[in-house]
N, C-alpha and C positions, 0 to 999 in steps of 0.2 A: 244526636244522630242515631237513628236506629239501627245496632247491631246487625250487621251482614251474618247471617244463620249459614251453618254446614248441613246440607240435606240427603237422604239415601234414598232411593225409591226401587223396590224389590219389586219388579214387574211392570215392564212398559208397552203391555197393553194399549188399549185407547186411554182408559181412566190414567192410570199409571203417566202413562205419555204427557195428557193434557197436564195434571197435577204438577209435574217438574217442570213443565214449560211456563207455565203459570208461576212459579216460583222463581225462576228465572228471570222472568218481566218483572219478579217485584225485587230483583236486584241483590238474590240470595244464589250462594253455589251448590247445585245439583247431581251427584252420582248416581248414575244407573244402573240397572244390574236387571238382564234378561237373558234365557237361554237360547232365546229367537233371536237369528241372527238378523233376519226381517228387522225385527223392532228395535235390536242393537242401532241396525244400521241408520233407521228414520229417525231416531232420538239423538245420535251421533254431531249430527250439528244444533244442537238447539239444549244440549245440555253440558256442563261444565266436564262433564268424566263419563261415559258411557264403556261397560265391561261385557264380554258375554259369559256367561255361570250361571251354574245352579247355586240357589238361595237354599236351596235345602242341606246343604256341604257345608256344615259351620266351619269350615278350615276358611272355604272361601271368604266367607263372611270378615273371618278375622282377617286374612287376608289380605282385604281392600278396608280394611280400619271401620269397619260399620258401627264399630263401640265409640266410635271417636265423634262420630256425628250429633249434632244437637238432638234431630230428630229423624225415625228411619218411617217413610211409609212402606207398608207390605202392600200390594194390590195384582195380587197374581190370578186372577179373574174367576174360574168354575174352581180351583181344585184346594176343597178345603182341605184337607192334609196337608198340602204344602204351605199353606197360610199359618196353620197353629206351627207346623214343625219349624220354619223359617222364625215367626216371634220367640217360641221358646229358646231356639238356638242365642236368637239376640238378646232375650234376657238372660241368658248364662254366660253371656260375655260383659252384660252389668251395659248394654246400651242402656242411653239416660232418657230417651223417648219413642216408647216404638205404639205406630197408631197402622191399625188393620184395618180392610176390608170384607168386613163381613158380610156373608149369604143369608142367614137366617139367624131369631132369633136363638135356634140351640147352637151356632157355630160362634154367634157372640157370646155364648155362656162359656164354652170350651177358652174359647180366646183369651176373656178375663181372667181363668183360670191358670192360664201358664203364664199370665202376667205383663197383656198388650194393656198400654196406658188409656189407647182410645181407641173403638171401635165405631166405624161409619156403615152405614146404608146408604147408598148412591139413591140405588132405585128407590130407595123408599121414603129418604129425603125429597127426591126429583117428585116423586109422584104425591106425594103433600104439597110440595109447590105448588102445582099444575092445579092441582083441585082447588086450592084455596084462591088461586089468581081465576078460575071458571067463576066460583062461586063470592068473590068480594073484590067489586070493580075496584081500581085502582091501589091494589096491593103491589108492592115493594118489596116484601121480602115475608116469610112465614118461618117464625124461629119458636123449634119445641122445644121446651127448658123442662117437660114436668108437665107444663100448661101450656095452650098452644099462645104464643105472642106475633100479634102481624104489626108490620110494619106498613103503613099504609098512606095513598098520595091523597085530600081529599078537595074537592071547592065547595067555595064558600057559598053559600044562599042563604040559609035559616040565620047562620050563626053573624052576618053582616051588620056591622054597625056597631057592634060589641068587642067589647078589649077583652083577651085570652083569661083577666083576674075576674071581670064579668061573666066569663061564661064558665068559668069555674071548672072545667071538664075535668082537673083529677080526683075530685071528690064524685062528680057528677056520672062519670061514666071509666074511671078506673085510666084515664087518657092521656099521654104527656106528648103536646104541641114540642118537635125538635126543630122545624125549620117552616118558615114563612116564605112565601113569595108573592108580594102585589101583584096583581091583574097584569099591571102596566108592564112591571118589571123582569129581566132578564135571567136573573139570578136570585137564587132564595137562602134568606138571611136565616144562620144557623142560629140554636138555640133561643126564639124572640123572648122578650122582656114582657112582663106578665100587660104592660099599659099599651102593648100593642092594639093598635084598631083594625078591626078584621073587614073587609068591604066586600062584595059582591062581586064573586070570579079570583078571589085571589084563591092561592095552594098553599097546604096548609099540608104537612107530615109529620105523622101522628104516629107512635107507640101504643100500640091498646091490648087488651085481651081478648082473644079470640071468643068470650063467649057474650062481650057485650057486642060484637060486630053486629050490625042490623037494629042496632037499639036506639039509634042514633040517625038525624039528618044537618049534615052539617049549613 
């Protein structure tokens, strides 16, 4: 069974908000920590501990046990000062996982520096989404590792009548088939087996790299 996680979120913002509630639904315990009492109050039921403080008051931090949590998210919206000064606070209390919201790349160099584990881009994540699902029909998901990798939904035409060892696609186009679904059928069989036969209309969700995207008709 998977470990029930202890979680912090230092500003409950929209992003901040959504993130704990999200966490919440995936059946982990959430404490919050906002100076608005607005946000205090709308996070109130829908998260395990909701406080109202400043994150920037390492007393408080220690306080409410913020070193004690698996992992703390910082997401205090425009003011980058209070972002580095709240991570630094938490790494001097030796928290085991603290992951920031960063503005820019120089507010992510600052960040790394005083010792956030991981720093995020919403908008800049969101807005790689958006473009890649514009421009490559049936994309699933766009994950940057370094390289860009899309996760992608596709059907069948070209590639019909051919088993997944037949058409060879990880040699052929960098491609790994993770879940099949016949035409006919309701639900799509994860991982297929390389002697699968691929027919006309079925879906077919693929791993690729973003730069052989377009090099290909399935």
């Amino acid at each position: 069974m998977k470990r029930k996680l202890e979680i912090g979120v230092v500003g409950l913002g929209k992003f901040g908000f959504f993130v704990g509630r999200r966490l919440m639904e995936l059946g982990h315990d959430v404490v919050g920590l906002d100076v608005s009492q607005d946000n205090v109050r709308r996070a109130q039921d829908h998260l395990t501990q909701v406080y109202q403080g400043d994150g920037r008051d390492k007393g408080v931090l220690e306080q409410l046990g913020f070193k004690e949590f698996d992992h703390v998210v910082v997401s205090v919206g425009e003011a980058m000062e209070a972002s580095i000064l709240i991570t630094m606070h938490l790494k001097e209390l030796e928290a085991r996982q603290v992951w920031v919201k960063a503005m820019s790349l120089d507010h992510e160099k600052v960040l790394r520096k005083v010792g956030a584990d991981e720093v995020f881009f919403p908008e800049l994540f969101g807005s790689q989404q958006l473009a890649m699902r514009i421009t490559s029909p049936g994309l699933i998901e766009y994950l940057h590792y370094g390289q860009g990798i899309l996760v992608q939904k596709l059907v069948v035409d070209q590639w019909r009548a051919k088993t997944l060892r037949e058409l060879n696609l990880t040699n052929r186009y960098q491609m790994l088939v993770i879940a099949h679904r016949p035409a006919a059928a309701e639900n799509f069989d994860y991982l297929p087996r390389a002697d699968v036969r691929l027919e006309a209309g079925d879906e077919v969700v693929v791993v690729v790299q973003e730069e052989m995207a377009g090099k290909f008709t399935p």
